[in-house]
C-alpha positions as CSV (number, residue, x, y, z in Angstrom):
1,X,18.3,-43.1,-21.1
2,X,16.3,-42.5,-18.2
3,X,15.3,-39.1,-16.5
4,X,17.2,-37.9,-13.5
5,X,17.0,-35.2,-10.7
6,X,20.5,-34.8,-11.4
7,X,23.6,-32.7,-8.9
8,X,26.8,-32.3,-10.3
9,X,30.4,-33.5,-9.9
10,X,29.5,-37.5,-10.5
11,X,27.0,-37.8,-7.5
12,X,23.9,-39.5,-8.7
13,X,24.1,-43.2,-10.5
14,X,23.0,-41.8,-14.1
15,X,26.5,-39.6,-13.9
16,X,28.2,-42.3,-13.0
17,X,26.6,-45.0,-15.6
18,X,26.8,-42.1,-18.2
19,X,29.9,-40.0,-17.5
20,X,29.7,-37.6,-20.8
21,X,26.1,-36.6,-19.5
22,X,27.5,-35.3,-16.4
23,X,27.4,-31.4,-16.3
24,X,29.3,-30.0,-13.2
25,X,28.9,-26.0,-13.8
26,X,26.2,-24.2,-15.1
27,X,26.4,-20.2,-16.0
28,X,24.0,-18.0,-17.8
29,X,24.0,-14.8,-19.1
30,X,22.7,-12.3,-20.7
31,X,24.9,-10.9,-24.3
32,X,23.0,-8.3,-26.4
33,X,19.6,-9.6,-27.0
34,X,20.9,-13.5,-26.6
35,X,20.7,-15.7,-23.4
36,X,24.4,-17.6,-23.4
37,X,25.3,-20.5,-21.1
38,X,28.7,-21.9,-20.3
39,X,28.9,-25.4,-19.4
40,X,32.0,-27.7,-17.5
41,X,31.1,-31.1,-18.2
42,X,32.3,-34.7,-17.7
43,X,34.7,-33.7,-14.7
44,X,37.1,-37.3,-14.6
45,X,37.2,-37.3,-18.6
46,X,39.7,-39.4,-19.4
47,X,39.6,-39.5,-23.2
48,X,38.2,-42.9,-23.2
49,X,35.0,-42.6,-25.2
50,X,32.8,-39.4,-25.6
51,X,33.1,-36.2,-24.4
52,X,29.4,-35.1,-23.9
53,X,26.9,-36.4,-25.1
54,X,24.9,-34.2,-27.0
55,X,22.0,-36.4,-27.7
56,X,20.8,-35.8,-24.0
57,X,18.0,-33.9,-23.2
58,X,18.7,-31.3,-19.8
59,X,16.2,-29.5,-18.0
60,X,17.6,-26.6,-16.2
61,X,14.5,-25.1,-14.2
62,X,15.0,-21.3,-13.6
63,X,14.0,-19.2,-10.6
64,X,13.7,-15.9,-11.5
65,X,12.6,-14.2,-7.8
66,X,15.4,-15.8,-5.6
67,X,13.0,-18.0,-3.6
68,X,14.3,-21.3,-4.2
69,X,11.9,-23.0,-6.7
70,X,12.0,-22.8,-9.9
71,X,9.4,-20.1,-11.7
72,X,10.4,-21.5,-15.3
73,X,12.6,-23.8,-17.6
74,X,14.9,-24.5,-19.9
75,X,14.5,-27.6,-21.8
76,X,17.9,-28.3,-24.0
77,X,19.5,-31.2,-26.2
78,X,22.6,-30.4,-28.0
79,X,22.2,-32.0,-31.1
80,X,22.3,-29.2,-33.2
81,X,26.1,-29.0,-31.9
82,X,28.6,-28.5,-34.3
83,X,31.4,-26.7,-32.5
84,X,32.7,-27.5,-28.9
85,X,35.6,-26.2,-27.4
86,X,37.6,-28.8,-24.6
87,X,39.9,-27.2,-22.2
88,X,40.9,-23.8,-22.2
């Protein structure tokens, strides 16, 4: 699969060629010592084929002094995965 600058909600072709790489919400946060992030993915899911697609790679870039560009990254695939929760 081919890399992307990517927004959310379906709005770029590779979201809409490869709907379960689509990531709509990001949050991070800190919990004890840990960094945790909640994702909403795959907005239009219709329960025709997967999910998300953990084999993905996502670069989230980080800006850490509110200035609009990213000081740092986060470079994530999922394919350690083992447990995902759908709906809530």
């Amino acid at each position: 699969m081919a890399s992307t600058f990517a927004a959310d909600h379906v709005e770029v072709p590779l979201a809409i060629a490869h709907p379960a790489t689509d990531i709509c919400d990001r949050l991070l946060g800190p919990k004890g010592d840990r960094l945790v992030m909640v994702l909403t993915v795959n907005p239009f899911y219709t329960g025709a084929g997967p999910l998300f697609d953990c084999s993905a790679r996502y670069n989230f870039g980080v800006d850490h002094d509110v200035d609009a560009r990213p000081d740092g990254s986060l470079r994530i695939d999922f394919s350690g995965l083992r447990n995902m929760i759908v709906g809530g």
